[in-house]
TIZA-375279 format. One line per 4 residues: number of its first residue (from 0); for each residue x, y, z of C-alpha. Coordinates in steps of 0.25 Angstrom, whole numbers, always signed. Layout:
residues N
NUM) X,Y,Z | ... .
end
This chain:
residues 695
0) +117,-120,-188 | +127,-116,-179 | +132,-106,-189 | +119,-99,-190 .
4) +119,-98,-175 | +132,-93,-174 | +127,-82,-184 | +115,-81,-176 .
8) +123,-78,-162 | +132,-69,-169 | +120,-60,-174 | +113,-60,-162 .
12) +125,-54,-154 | +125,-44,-165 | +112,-42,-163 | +110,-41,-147 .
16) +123,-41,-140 | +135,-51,-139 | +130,-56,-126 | +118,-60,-133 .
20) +113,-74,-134 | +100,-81,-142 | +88,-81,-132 | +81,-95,-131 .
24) +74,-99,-146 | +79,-87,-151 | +90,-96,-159 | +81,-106,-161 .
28) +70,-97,-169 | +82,-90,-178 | +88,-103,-182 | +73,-108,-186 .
32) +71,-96,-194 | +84,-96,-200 | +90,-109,-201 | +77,-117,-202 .
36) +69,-108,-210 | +57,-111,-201 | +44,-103,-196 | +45,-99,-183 .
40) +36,-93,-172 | +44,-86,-161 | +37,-84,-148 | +44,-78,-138 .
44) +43,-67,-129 | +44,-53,-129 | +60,-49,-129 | +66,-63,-133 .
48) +71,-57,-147 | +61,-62,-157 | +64,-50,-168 | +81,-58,-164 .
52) +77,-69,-170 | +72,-64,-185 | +82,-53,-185 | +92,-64,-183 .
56) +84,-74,-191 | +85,-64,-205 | +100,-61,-202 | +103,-76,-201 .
60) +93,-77,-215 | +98,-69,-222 | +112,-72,-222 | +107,-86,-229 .
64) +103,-78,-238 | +87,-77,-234 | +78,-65,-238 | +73,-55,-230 .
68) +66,-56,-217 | +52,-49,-218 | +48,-46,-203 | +33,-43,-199 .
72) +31,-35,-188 | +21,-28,-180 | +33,-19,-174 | +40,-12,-183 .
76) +42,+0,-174 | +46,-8,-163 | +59,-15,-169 | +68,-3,-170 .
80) +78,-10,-160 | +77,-25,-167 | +81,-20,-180 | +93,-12,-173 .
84) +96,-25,-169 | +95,-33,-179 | +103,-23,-187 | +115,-27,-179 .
88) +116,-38,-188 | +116,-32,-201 | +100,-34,-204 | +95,-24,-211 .
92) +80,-24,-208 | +69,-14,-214 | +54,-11,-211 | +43,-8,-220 .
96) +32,+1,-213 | +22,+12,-214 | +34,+21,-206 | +43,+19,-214 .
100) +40,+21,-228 | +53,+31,-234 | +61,+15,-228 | +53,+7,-238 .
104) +60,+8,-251 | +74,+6,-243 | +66,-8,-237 | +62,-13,-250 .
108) +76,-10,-257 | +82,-18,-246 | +72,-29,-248 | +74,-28,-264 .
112) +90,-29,-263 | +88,-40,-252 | +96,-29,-241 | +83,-32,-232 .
116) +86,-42,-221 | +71,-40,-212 | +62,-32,-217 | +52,-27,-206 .
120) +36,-25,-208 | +23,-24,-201 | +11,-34,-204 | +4,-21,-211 .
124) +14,-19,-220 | +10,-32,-227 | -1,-27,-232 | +5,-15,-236 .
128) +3,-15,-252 | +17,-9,-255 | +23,-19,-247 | +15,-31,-253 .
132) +18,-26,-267 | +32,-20,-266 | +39,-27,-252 | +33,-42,-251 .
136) +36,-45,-266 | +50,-41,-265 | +51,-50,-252 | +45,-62,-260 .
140) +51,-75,-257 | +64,-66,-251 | +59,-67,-236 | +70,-74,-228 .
144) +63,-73,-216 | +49,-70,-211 | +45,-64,-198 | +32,-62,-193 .
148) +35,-52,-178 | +24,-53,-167 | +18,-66,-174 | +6,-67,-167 .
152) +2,-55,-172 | -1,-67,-183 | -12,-75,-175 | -27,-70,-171 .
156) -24,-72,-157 | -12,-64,-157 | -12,-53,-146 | -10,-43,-157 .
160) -14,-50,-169 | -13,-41,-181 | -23,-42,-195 | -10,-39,-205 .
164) -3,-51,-198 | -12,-59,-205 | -5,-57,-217 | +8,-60,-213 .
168) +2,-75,-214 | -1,-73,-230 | +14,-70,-232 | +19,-83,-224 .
172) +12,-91,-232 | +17,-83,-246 | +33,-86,-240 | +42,-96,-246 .
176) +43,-109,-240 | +55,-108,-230 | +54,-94,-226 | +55,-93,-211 .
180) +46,-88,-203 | +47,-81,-189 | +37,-75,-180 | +38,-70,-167 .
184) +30,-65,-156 | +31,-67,-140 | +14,-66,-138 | +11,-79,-145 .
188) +3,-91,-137 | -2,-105,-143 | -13,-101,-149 | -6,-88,-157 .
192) +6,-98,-161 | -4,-108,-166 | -11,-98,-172 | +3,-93,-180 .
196) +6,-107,-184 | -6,-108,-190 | -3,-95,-198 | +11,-97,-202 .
200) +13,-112,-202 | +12,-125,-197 | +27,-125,-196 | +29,-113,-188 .
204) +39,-116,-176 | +37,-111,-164 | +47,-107,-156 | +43,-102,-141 .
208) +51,-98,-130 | +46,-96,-117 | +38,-80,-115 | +41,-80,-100 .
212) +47,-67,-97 | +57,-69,-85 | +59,-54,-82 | +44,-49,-81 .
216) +38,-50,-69 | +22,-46,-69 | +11,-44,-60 | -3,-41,-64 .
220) -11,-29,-54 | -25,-24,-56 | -28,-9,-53 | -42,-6,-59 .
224) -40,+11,-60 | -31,+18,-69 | -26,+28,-58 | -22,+14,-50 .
228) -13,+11,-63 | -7,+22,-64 | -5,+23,-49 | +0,+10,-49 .
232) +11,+14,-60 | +15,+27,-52 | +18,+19,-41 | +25,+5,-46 .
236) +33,+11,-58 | +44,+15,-50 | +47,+1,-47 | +50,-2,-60 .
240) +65,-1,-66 | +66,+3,-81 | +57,+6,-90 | +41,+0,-93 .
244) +30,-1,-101 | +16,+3,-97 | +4,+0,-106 | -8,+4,-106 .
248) -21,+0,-117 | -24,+13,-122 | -19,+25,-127 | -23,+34,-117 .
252) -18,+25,-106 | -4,+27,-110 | -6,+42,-110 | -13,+45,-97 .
256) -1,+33,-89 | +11,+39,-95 | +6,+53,-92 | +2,+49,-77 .
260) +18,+41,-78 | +24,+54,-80 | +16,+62,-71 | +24,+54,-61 .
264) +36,+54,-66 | +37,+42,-75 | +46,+44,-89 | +33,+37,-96 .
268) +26,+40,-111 | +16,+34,-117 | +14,+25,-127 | +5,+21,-139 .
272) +2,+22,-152 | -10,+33,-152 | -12,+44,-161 | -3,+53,-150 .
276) +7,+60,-159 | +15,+62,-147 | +18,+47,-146 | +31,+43,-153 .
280) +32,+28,-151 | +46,+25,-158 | +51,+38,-147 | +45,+32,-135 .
284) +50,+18,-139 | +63,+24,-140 | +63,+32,-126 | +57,+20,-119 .
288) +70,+10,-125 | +79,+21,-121 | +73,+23,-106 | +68,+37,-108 .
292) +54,+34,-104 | +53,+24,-94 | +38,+20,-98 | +31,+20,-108 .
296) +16,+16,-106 | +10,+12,-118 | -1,+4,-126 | +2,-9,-135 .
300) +7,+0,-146 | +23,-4,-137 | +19,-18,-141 | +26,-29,-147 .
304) +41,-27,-151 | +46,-15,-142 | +59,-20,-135 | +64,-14,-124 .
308) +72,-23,-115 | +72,-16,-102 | +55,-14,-101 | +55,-17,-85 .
312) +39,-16,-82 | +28,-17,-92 | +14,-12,-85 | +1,-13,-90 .
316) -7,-1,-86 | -19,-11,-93 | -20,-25,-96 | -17,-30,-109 .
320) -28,-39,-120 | -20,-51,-117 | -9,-59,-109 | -3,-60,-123 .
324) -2,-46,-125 | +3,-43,-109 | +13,-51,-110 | +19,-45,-124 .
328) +17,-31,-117 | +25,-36,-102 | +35,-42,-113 | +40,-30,-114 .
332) +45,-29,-102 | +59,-38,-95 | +66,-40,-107 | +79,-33,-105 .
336) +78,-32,-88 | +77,-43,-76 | +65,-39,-71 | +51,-33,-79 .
340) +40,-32,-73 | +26,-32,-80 | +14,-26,-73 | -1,-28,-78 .
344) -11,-17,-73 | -24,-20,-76 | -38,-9,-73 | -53,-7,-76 .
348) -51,-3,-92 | -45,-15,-95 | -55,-22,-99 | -62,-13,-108 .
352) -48,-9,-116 | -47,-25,-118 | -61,-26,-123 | -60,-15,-133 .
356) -46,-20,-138 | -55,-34,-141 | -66,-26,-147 | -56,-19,-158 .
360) -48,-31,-158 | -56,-35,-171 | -64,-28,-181 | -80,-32,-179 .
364) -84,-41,-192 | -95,-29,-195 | -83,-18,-196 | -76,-26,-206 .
368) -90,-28,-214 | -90,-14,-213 | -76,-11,-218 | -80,-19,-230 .
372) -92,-15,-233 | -86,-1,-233 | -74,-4,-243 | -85,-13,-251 .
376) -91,+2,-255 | -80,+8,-259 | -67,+6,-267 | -57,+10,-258 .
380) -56,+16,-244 | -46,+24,-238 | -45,+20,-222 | -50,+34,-216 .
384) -63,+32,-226 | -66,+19,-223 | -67,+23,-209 | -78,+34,-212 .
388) -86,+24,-217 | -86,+13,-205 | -89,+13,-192 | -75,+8,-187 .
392) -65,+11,-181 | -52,+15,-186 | -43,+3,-180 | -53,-7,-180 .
396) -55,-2,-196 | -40,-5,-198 | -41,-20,-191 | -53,-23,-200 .
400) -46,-19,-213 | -34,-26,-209 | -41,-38,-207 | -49,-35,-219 .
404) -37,-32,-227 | -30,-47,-222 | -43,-54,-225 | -42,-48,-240 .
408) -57,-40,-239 | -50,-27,-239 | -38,-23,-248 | -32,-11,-249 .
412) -25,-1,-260 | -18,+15,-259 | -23,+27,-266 | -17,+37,-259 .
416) -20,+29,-247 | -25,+17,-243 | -38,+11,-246 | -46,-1,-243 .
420) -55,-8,-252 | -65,-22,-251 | -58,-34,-258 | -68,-44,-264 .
424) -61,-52,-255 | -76,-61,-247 | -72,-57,-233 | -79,-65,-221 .
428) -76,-60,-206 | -69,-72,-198 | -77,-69,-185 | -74,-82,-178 .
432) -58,-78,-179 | -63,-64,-173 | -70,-68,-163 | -60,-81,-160 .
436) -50,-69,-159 | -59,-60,-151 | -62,-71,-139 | -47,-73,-139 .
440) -44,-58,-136 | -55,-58,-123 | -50,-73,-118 | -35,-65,-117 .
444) -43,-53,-111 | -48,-61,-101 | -36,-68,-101 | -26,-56,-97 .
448) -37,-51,-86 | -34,-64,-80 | -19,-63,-81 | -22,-52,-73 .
452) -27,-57,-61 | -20,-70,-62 | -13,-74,-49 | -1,-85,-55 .
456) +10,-80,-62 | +8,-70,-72 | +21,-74,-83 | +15,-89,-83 .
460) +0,-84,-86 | +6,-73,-98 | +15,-86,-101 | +3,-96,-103 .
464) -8,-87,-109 | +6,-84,-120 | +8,-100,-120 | +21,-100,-115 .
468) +27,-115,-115 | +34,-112,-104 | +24,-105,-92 | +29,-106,-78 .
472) +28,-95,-65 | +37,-84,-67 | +40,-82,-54 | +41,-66,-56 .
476) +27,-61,-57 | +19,-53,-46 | +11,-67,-45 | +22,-76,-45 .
480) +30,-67,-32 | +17,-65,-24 | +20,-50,-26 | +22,-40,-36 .
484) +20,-23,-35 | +9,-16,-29 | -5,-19,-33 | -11,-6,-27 .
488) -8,+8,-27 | -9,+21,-20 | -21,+29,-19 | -13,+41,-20 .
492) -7,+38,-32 | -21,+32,-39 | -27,+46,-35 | -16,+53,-40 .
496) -18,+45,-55 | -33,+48,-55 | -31,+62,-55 | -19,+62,-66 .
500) -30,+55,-74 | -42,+65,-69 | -30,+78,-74 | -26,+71,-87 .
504) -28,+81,-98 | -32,+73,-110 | -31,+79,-122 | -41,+79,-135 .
508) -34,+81,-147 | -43,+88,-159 | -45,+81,-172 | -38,+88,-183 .
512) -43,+79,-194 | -60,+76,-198 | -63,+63,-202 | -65,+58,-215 .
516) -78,+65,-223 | -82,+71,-210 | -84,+85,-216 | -82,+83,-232 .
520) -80,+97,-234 | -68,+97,-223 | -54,+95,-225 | -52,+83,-213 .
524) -41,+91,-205 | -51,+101,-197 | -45,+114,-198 | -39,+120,-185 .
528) -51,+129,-181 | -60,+117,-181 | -50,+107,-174 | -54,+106,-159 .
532) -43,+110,-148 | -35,+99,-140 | -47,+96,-130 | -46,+90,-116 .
536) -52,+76,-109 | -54,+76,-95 | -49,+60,-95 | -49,+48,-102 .
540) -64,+39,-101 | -63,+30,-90 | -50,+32,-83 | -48,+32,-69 .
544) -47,+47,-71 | -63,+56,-74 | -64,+44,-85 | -72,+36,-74 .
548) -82,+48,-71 | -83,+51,-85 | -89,+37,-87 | -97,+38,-76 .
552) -103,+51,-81 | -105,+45,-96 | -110,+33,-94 | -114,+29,-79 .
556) -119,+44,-72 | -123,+51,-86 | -117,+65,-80 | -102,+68,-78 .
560) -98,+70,-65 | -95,+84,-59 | -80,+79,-57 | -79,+78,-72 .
564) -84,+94,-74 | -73,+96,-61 | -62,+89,-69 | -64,+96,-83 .
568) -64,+109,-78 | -51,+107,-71 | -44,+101,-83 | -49,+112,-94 .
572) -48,+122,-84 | -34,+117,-77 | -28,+110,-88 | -33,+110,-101 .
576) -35,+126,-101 | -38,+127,-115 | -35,+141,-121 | -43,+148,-126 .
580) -53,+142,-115 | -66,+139,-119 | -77,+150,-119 | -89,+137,-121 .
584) -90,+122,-119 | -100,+114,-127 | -101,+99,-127 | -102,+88,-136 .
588) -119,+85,-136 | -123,+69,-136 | -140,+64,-137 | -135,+52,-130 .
592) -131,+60,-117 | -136,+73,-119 | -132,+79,-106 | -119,+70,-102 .
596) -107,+80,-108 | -117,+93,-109 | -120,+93,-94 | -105,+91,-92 .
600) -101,+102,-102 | -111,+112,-96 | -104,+109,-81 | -91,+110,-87 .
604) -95,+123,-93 | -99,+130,-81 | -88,+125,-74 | -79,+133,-85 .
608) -88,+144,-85 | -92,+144,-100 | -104,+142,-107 | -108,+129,-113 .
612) -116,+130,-125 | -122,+116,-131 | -118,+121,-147 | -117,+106,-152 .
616) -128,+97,-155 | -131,+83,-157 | -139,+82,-172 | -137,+68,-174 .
620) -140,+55,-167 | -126,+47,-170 | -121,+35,-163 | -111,+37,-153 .
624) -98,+41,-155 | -91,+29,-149 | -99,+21,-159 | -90,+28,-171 .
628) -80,+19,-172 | -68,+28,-181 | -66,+42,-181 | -74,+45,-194 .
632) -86,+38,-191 | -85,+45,-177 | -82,+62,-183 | -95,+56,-193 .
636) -104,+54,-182 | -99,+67,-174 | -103,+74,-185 | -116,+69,-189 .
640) -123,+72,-175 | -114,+84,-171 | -117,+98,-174 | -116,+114,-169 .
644) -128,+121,-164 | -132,+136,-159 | -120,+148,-156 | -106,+142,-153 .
648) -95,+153,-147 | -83,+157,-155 | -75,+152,-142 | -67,+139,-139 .
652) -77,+128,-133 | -75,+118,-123 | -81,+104,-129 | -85,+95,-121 .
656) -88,+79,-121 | -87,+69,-113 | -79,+57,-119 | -70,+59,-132 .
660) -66,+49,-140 | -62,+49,-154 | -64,+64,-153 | -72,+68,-165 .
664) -86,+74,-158 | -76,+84,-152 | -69,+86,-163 | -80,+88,-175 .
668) -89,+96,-162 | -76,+106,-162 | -76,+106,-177 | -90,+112,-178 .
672) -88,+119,-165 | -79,+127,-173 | -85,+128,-185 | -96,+133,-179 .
676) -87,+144,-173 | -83,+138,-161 | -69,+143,-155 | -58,+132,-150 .
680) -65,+120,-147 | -59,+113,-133 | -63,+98,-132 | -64,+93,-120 .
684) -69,+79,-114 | -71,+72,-102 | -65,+60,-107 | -57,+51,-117 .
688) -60,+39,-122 | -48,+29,-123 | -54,+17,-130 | -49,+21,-144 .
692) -35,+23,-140 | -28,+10,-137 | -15,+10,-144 .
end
């Protein structure tokens, strides 16, 4: 024994530094693992060195001579700096992902001459048919080790439980007797562990160490507008040392604060992963570890597993689904630096972001139905053709046949691409677990909304709901010193944020591409003279910006105010100056409102002093565009009801709508704009909607 911890010192200065030292339990897991040949849950917070001791773990294995460690991992992309470290030691580690394909051969080579010491996967990778028939068969009673990262990833009451980790379970049970077993994660409470036990093992030992985060000290303050959040950020980040984290619940979010960051002089960017080609995640990562941004405001996508030790503040612009998923988030901040602070923000969207993320959390029992009903009447679908065939979205789609998939209903095969097809598998809906799981995620809802406005120390509440064996007063938080940073902020300042939001330009990005089966006798790219130009939105629906008067207009006053017209024509004429300008405006014609967007069009159009000619027309009564669920079902209902009618100039248009969303009314109204001998075809809306974009 003492010889394997000599060993085990020895590696670890190696590893971190000759000053280094074990943390508390970090021994004590890597001689379970590889002296005692034990399974093992590790749960200890954020920053302890979790991926330490399996890197350490396989080194010490497999100098007994043990196989292979295969690792399991929801972040890949995110251990860049671990596997540096653990190279440091002479662990040669590969990863097998869809990034990565020309690596591949080199990983299986490695594993087939035994020269692979860890070899790194995602959970979708298990159900990857190359890797089941070529990879897993090779590794076959070989696995010295077995690590399954972010663990509770395993359990239904996960705060990010995943469908493919479902199948890691499967492969547990196929391993050797006396394989260890490790998994780790830092958001675990009693019920997760429990739930984990169950799944792996009445024999899983559970190591715990206290997730008390001595450095972080956090205070809780509730601004209702989002021009007072950005205010408040303009005004308190100055008082920060170091670099920070902001996030944020949407997409959009990230956009419009990083931009308001910079316009006063922050070094901020932002972050996500959206279909923005301009976003390089591994570049920002990379500038934000070396210092040359100093915030990056971001959604979840900077999740579990980035490490970068000197993080001094982590604000929430938003408040997060869980006091589970805060803390993971605030974790990232004090590991590395004597004092972090973590400050939640909290404002009237909240609420309705929460609830949506509920709502999608699970696929509704009649959407799966329908997904198999689907594939019953055909041999084999390709992804993009069964979406043209149901009513559902793209991403809740996706969940349903990964859960499908794991339940054995739906298999899959590769023709070209891949394809789904109906097992004769009996499949039966476990509505009590779905709606067990549902009640869970509203009880942590309303949980975190009262973490919010809880007056005790906030460590020891984040520390109790996580069932921390060791909660006590922090002594550090806002609560605990009776004091904290302001709670108000200047109206100047707040001013000055509502009209950066009222002179955002927001772009609209044409479509390039039809949906599937749209126009049979079309190729799907839309050739250039059909494709609409970049467009412009005045604001995004709802923010503290126009967005409030443009819900007003829609759905409370039934006429958009005079402001709006005011606003539009300073932005196109001001700002957006599209060139060619337009020589006509029409608008896009609706029989539920027939006068809402036509009445604004034919004010903006005097304001711009061109005609405004009503050429499209409704010939169809469809249901409403934001009951279309995925892209194809919604360019299929565009086109059923839209249609050109009378004389329409050969000069560039102004079209006009009042909320985009998905995009396709203004992109198939261009395309028959054009076809009908339109000129340049200038989207413009008086709003986006954000709800789609939360990643």
């Amino acid at each position: 024994m003492n010889s394997l911890f000599s060993n085990a010192k020895t590696l670890l200065k190696l590893m971190v530094g000759e000053n280094c030292d074990f943390r508390p339990g970090q021994w004590e897991a890597i001689e379970a693992i590889a002296s005692k040949k034990l399974r093992v849950l590790v749960v200890q917070r954020t920053g302890w060195g979790k991926s330490l001791v399996y890197f350490l773990a396989t080194k010490l294995l497999r100098e007994q001579g043990s196989g292979s460690t295969l690792l399991i991992s929801p972040l890949l992309s995110l251990m860049r700096n671990q596997i540096e470290m653990a190279n440091k030691i002479g662990i040669q580690a590969f990863t097998i992902n869809s990034a990565n394909r020309d690596e591949w051969e080199t990983a299986e080579a490695a594993l087939s001459n035994n020269e692979c010491d860890i070899l790194l996967i995602s959970p979708e990778r298990l159900n990857n048919e190359r890797f089941q028939n070529s990879i897993l068969p090779r590794m076959a009673g070989r696995v010295g080790l077995f690590v399954v990262d972010e663990a509770h990833c395993i359990s239904d009451w996960g705060h990010d439980f995943r469908p493919d980790y479902r199948r890691i379970v499967r492969i547990i049970q196929m391993l050797p007797k006396g394989v260890p077993i490790l998994g780790t994660t830092a958001t675990a409470n009693d019920r997760v562990i429990e739930d984990i036990q169950h799944q792996i093992g009445k024999d899983l030992k559970i190591l715990r160490g206290s997730l008390d985060r001595e450095t972080l000290r956090l205070q809780n303050i509730r601004l209702t507008n989002q021009s007072e959040r950005m205010a408040w950020l303009v005004e308190n980040l100055p008082k920060f040392q170091g670099s920070g984290i902001i996030y944020c619940l949407t997409v959009p979010d990230t956009q419009r604060v990083a931009e308001w960051l910079k316009s006063n002089g922050f070094i901020a960017e932002a972050y996500h992963a959206g279909n923005d080609n301009d976003i390089d995640r591994p570049a920002l990562e990379q500038a934000f570890l070396n210092n040359e941004i100093q915030i990056l405001v971001a959604t979840v996508a900077l999740g579990m597993g980035f490490d970068k030790p000197d993080i001094s503040f982590v604000i929430h612009f938003q408040r997060p689904g869980s006091v589970i998923a805060y803390y993971q988030q605030v974790g990232r901040a004090g590991r590395a630096v004597d004092r972090a602070y973590g400050i939640l923000l909290s404002g009237v969207e909240d609420e309705e972001i929460q609830d949506y993320f509920i709502k999608t959390a699970f696929p509704s029992v009649e959407s799966m139905r329908e997904i198999l009903d689907t594939l019953e009447r055909y041999e084999a679908l390709p992804f993009s053709e069964l979406l043209s065939k149901v009513n559902i979205s793209w991403g809740m789609t996706e969940k349903a046949l990964k859960m499908l998939e794991v339940d054995g209903a739906v298999g899959t095969t590769y023709n070209k691409k891949l394809l789904f097809f109906r097992t004769p598998n009996p499949w039966q809906p476990d509505t009590k677990r779905i709606e067990r799981v549902i009640g869970m995620r509203n009880f942590e809802k309303d949980q975190m909304q009262e973490y919010l406005d809880h007056k005790g120390c906030l460590m020891e509440y984040l520390l109790k709901a996580l069932d921390d064996p060791y909660p006590r007063p922090c002594g550090r938080c806002a609560n605990c010193h009776g004091r904290g940073l302001p709670r108000t902020v200047s109206n100047a300042v707040v001013i000055k944020a509502e009209n950066f939001l009222k002179g955002l330009s927001i772009p609209i990005n044409p479509r390039k591409r039809l949906s599937i089966g749209l126009f049979p006798d079309e190729k799907r790219v839309i050739p250039n003279e059909l494709q609409n130009s970049i467009g412009r939105s005045l604001c995004y629906y709802g923010d503290a910006g126009w967005g409030k008067l443009v819900r007003d207009g829609k759905y409370t006053n039934g006429h958009f105010a005079e402001e709006l017209v005011e606003a539009s024509l300073i932005l196109i004429q001001n700002h957006w100056i599209p060139d060619p300008p337009p020589r006509w405006l029409t608008s896009i014609p609706s029989r539920r409102h027939p006068t809402l967007v036509s009445d604004f069009a034919k004010r903006l159009a005097s304001k711009l002093g061109i005609p405004f000619l009503p050429v499209l027309i409704r010939i169809e009564e469809t249901p409403e565009q934001k009951l279309m669920q995925n892209s194809t079902m919604q360019a299929q209902n565009v086109v059923r009801s839209l249609s050109v009618e009378g004389f329409v100039p050969a000069e560039p248009v102004l079209l006009i709508d009042d909320i985009v969303d998905s995009g396709w009314t203004l992109t198939i109204a261009g395309y028959l704009l054009q076809s009908n001998g339109c000129g340049q075809v200038y989207p413009f809306t008086l709003a986006q909607a954000t709800s789609r974009n939360i990643n």
